[in-house]
C-alpha positions as CSV (number, residue, x, y, z in Angstrom):
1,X,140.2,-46.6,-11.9
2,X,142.3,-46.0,-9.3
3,X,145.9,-47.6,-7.8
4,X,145.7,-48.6,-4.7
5,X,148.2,-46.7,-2.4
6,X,152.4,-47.8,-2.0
7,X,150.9,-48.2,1.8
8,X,148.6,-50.4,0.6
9,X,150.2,-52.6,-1.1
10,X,152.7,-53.1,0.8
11,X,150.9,-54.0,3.7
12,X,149.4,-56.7,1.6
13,X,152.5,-58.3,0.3
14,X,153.5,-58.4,4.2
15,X,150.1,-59.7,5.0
16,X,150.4,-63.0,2.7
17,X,152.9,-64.3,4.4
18,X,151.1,-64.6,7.6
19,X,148.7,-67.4,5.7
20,X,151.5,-69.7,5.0
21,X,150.2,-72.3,7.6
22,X,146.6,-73.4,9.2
23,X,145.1,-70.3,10.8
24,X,143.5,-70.7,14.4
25,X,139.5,-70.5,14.2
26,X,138.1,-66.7,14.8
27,X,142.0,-65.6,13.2
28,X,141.7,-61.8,12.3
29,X,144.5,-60.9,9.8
30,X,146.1,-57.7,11.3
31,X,146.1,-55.6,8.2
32,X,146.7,-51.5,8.3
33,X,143.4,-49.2,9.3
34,X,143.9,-47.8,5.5
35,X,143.9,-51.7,3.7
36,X,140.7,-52.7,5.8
37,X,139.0,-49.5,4.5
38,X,139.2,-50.2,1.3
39,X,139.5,-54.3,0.9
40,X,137.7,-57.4,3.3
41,X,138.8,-60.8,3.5
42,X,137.4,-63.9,3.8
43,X,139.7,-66.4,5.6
44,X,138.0,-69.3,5.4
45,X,137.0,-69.4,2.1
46,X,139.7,-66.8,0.1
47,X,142.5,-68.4,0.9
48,X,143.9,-71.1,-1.6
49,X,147.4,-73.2,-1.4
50,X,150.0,-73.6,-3.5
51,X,153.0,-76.0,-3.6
52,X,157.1,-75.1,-4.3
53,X,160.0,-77.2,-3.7
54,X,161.6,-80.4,-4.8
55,X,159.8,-83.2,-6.7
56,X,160.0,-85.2,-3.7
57,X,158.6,-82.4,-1.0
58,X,155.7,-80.0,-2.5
59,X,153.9,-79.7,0.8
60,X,150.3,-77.3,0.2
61,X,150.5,-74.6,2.2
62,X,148.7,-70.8,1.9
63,X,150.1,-69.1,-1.3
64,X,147.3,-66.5,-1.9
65,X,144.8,-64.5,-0.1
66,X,142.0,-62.4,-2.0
67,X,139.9,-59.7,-0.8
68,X,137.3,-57.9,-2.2
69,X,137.0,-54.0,-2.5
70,X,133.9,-52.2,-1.0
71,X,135.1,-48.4,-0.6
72,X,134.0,-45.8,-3.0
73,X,137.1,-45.7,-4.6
74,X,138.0,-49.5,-5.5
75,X,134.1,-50.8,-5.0
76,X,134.2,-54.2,-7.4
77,X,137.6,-54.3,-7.4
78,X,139.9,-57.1,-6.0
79,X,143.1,-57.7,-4.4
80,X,144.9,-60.9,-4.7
81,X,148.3,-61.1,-2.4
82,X,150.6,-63.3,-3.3
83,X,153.4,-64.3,-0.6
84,X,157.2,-65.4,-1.5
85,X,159.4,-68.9,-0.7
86,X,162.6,-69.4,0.8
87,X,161.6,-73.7,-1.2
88,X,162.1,-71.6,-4.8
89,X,165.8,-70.0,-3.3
90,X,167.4,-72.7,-4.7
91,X,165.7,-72.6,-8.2
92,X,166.1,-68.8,-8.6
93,X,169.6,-69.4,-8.0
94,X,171.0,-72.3,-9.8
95,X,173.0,-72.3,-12.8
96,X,171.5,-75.0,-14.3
97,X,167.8,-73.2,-14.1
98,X,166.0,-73.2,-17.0
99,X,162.8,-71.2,-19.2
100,X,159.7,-73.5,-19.8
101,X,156.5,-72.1,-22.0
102,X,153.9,-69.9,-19.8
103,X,150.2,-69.8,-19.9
104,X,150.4,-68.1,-22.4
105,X,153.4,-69.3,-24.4
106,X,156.4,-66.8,-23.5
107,X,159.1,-68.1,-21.8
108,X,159.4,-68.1,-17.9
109,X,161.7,-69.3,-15.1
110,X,160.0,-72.7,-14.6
111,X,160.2,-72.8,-11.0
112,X,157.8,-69.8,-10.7
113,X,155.8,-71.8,-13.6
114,X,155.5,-74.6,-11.7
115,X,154.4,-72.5,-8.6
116,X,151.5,-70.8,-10.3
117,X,150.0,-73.2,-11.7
118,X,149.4,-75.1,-8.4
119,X,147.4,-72.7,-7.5
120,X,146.3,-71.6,-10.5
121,X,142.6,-73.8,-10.2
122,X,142.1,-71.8,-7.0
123,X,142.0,-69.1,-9.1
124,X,140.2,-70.2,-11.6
125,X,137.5,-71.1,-9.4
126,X,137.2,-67.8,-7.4
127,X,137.1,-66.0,-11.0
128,X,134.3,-67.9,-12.4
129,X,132.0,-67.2,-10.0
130,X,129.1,-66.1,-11.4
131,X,128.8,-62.0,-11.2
132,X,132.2,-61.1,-9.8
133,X,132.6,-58.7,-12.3
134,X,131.2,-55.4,-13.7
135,X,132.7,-53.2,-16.4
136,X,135.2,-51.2,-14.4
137,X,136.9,-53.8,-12.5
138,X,140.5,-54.4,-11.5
139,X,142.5,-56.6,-10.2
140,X,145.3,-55.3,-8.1
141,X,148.1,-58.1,-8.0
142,X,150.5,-57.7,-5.3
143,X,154.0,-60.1,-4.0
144,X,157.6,-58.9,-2.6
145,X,160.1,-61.5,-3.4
146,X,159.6,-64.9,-5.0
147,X,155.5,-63.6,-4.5
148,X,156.4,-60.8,-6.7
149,X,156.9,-63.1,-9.7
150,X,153.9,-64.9,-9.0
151,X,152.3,-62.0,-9.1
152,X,153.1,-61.3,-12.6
153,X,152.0,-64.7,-13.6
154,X,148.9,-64.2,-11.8
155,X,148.6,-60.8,-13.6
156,X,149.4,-61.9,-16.9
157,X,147.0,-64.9,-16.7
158,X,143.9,-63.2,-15.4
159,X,144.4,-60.6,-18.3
160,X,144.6,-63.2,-20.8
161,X,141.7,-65.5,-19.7
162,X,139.0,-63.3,-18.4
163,X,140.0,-59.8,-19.6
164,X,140.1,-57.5,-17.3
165,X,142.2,-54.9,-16.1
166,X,145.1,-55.7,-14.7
167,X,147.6,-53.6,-11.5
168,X,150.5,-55.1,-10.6
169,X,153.1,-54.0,-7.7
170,X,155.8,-55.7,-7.1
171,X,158.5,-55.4,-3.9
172,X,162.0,-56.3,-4.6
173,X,161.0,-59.4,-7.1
174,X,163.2,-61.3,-9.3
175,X,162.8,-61.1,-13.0
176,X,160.5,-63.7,-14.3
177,X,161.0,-64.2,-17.8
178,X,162.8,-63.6,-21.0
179,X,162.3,-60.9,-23.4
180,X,159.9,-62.6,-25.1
181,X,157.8,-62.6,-21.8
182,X,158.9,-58.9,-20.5
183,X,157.6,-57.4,-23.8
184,X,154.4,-59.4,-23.9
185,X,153.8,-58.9,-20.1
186,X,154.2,-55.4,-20.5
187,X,151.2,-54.5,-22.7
188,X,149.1,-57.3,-21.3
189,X,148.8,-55.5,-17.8
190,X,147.5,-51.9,-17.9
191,X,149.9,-50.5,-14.9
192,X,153.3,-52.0,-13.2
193,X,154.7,-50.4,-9.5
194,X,157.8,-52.3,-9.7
195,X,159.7,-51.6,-6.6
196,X,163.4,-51.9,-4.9
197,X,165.8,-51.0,-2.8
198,X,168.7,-50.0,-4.5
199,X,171.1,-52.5,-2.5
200,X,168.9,-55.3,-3.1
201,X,170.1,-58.4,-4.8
202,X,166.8,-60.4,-5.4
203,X,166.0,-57.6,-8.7
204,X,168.9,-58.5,-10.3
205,X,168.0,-62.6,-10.6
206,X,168.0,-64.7,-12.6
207,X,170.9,-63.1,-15.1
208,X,170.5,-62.4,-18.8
209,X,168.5,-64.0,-20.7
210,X,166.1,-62.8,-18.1
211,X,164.5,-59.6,-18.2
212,X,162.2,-57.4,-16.2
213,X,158.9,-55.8,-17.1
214,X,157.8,-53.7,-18.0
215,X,160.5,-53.8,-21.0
216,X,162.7,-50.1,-21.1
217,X,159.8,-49.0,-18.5
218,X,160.5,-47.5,-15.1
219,X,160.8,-48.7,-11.7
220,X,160.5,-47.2,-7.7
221,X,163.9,-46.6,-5.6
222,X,162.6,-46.6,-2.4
223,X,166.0,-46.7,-0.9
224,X,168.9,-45.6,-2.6
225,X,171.4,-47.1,-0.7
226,X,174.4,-48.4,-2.8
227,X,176.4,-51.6,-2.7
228,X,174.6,-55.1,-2.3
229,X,173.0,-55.9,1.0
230,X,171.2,-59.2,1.5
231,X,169.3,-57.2,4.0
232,X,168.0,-54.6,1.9
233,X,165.8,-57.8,0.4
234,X,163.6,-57.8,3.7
235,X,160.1,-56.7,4.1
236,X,160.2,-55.6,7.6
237,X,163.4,-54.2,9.4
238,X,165.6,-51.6,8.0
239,X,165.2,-50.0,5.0
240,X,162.5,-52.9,4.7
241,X,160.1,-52.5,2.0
242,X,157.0,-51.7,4.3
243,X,158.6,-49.0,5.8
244,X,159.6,-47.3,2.8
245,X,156.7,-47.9,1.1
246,X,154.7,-45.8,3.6
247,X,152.9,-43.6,1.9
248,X,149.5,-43.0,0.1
249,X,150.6,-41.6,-3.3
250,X,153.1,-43.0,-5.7
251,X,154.1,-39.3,-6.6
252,X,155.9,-39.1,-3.4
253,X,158.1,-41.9,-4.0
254,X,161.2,-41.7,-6.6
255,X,160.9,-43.2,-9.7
256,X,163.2,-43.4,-12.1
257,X,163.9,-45.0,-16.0
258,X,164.8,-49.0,-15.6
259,X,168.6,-49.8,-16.2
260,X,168.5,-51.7,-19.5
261,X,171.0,-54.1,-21.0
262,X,170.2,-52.6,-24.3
263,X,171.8,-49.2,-23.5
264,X,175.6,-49.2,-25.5
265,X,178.6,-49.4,-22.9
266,X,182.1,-49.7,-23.3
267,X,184.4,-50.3,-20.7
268,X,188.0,-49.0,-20.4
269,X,190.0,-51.8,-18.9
270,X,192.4,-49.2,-17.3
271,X,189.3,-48.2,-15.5
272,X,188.2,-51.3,-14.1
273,X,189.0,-50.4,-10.5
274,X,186.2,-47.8,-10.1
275,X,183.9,-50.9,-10.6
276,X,181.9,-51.4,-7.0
277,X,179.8,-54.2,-5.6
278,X,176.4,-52.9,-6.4
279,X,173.2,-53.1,-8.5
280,X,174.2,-50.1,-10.4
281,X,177.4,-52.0,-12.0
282,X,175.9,-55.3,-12.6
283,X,173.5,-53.4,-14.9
284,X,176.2,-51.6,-16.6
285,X,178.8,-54.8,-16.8
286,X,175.7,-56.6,-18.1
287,X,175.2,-53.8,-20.9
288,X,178.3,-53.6,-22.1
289,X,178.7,-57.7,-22.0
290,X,175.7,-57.0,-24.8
291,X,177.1,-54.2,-26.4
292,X,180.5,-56.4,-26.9
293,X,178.5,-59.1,-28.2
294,X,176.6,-57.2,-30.8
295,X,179.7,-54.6,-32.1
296,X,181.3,-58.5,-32.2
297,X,178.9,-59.8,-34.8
298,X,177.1,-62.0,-32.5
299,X,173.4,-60.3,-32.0
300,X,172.1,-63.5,-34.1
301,X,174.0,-65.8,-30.9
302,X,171.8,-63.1,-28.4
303,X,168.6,-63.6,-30.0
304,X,168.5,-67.6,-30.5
305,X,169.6,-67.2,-26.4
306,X,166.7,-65.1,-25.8
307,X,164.5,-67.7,-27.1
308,X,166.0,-70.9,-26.4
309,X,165.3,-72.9,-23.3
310,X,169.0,-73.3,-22.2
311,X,170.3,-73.4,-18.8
312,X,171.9,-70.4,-17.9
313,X,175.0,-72.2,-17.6
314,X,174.5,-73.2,-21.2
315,X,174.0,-69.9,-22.3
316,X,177.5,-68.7,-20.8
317,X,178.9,-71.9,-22.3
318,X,177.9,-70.2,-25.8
319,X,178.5,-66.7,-24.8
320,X,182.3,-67.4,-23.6
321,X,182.7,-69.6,-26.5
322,X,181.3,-66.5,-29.0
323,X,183.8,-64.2,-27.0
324,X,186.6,-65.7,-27.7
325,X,185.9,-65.6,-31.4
326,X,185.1,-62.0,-30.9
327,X,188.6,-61.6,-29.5
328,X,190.0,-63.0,-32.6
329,X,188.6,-59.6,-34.2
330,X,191.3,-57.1,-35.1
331,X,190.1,-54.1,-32.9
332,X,188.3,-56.2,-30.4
333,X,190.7,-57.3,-27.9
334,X,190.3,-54.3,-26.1
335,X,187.0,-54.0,-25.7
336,X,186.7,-57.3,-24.2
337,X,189.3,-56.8,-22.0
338,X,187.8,-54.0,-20.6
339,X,184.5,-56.3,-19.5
340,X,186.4,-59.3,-18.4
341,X,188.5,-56.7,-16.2
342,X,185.5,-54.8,-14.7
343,X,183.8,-58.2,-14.3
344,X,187.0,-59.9,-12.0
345,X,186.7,-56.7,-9.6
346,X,183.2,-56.9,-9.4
347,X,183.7,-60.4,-8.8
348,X,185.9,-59.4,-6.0
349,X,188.7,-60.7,-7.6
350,X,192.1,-58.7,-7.9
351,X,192.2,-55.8,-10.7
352,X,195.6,-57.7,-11.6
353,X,194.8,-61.0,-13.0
354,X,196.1,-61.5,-16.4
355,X,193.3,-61.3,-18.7
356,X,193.7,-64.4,-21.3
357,X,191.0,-64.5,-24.2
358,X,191.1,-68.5,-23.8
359,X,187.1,-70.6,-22.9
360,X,188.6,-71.5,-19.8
361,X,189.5,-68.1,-18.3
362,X,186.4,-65.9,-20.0
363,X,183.7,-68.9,-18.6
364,X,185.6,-69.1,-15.2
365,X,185.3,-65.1,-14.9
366,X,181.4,-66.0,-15.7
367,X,180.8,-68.1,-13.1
368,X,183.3,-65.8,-10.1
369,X,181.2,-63.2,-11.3
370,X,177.5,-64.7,-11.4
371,X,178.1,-66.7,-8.2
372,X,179.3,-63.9,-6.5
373,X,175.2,-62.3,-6.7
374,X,173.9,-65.9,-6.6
375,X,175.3,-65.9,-3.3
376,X,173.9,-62.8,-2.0
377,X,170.8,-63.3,-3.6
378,X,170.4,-66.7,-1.7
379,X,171.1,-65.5,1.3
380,X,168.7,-62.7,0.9
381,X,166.0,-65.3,0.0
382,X,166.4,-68.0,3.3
383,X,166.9,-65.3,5.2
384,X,163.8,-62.7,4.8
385,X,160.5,-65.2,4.5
């Protein structure tokens, strides 16, 4: 039961976004000589629409393409290719976002919710047509971007309601759910290719209480460029994820163990200034934000967060409220002044502010910090679909 290639799939989660609006009659969807020898398509009756956006403007448009397998190698196999939204920037990026019940009962950002299932009957329709399946089918589900996490919807749906093996690749998507969702998404679908570029903003939304799958798993680096870079988001240009991705064997590309926010890190405030706008430190300020939290007494605060449906700007409310209890801790002081040090110069903010354990100061060096990738992240997202 083979993968389909990085080349592959990449060129499919390009190739969605060219379905967006009504194609011209006779329209052949320029696809790489290695996709069209493996997969076919169906344009005028595999395509099916999908709304985003405001309650007020959810135009249809194309959302997913499907195509069957007929090669040797992924005969009875399918391909669904899911494209991303500049309409669900906005969502992935607001404070006041909020976790709503999937499918299948974990929690999920509930703009990408309320994207799948739009097209979910389109789905559900092509699936229950009568023998689609055989015993060694799979369904390869593919998305860069805000397609990405539809793509693990997708995934995690198809698994659940007809049972079938389930590939997922991903191109510099945002995380999708909380912990609840990452764990339970992660032994639902038998094989992840989560891929980024290392100066990519879009992987590191929305914030904890959101988490990637697969849980403590591993993800692709196909560019290891530091710092963040709105542009390292795109699909085409430079590094641009179909040009990184070009290859036939997933050996060839680097893969490494997933930065996790439940790795221990403590942060020496007279450190701070080797803190550097990147992905690299908003994992490591994010970990040791948990590991304060938990050598604070506060895991029971983490875990009712994990599975409440708060806004994110609730749950800072709550966690800057919780640290400044934790400051009150003889011993403590220091190791919270280290992350609200770290977190101003990340934030871009001088190395020299005085740190005061007051609500005010610790939930405005929350929102510096948070708006600071909110803002890249947003601009990587109107600016690359």
């Amino acid at each position: 039961m083979p993968a389909i290639s990085p080349l592959i799939a990449s060129d499919l989660a390009a190739a969605a976004y060219n379905i967006k609006g009504s194609l011209p009659k006779n329209y052949h969807l320029e696809l790489a000589p290695e996709t069209e020898k493996h997969f076919k398509f169906n344009l005028s009756e595999h395509i099916y629409t999908g709304t985003s956006g405001g309650f007020f403007c959810r135009q249809a448009t194309g959302f997913v393409l499907i195509g069957q397998g007929y090669s040797r190698e992924h005969k009875n196999d399918h391909v669904i290719a899911i494209r991303g939204t500049d309409s669900l920037a906005d969502a992935l990026t607001d404070i006041t976002c909020h976790s709503c019940n999937s499918d299948n009962g974990a929690s999920v950002h509930t703009g990408f919710q309320s994207t799948f299932a739009s097209f979910r009957s389109g789905l559900m329709a092509y699936f229950n047509q009568a023998g689609l399946f055989n015993g060694n089918t799979i369904v390869h589900c593919v998305g860069h971007s805000l397609g990405g996490a539809l793509a693990s919807l997708t995934a995690d749906w198809i698994k659940t309601e007809f049972k079938r093996n389930v590939y997922l690749y991903t191109f510099g998507a945002p995380r999708v759910g909380k912990k609840d969702y990452a764990i339970s998404n992660s032994a639902r679908v038998k094989k992840m290719f989560r891929c980024v570029h290392g100066a990519d903003p879009v992987p590191k939304m929305p914030v904890w209480p959101f988490y990637h799958a697969p849980i403590n798993g591993h993800e692709y680096i196909l560019s290891r460029a530091q710092g963040i870079d709105p542009k390292a988001h795109f699909m085409d240009g430079t590094p641009g994820y179909i040009n990184t991705a070009n290859v036939n064997d997933w050996e060839s590309l680097h893969c490494q163990a997933a930065c996790s926010v439940s790795q221990r890190v403590v942060l020496n405030y007279q450190n701070r200034t080797e803190t550097t706008y990147s992905s690299f430190w908003a994992d490591k300020i994010a970990a040791a934000l948990m590991t304060l939290m938990i050598d604070g007494g506060a895991a029971s605060i983490i875990a009712s967060l994990q599975a409440t449906g708060a806004t994110i700007g609730t749950v800072y409310d709550i966690m800057a409220r919780a640290l400044v209890d934790i400051s009150k801790i003889i011993g403590m002081e220091k190791q919270l002044k280290g992350v609200l040090g770290y977190m101003l110069v990340f934030a871009g903010k001088s190395a020299y502010i005085p740190i005061e354990f007051t609500y005010k100061f610790i939930r405005w060096v929350f929102t510096v910090t948070i708006g600071r990738l909110q803002k890249a992240a947003k601009l990587a997202l109107k600016q690359s679909n």
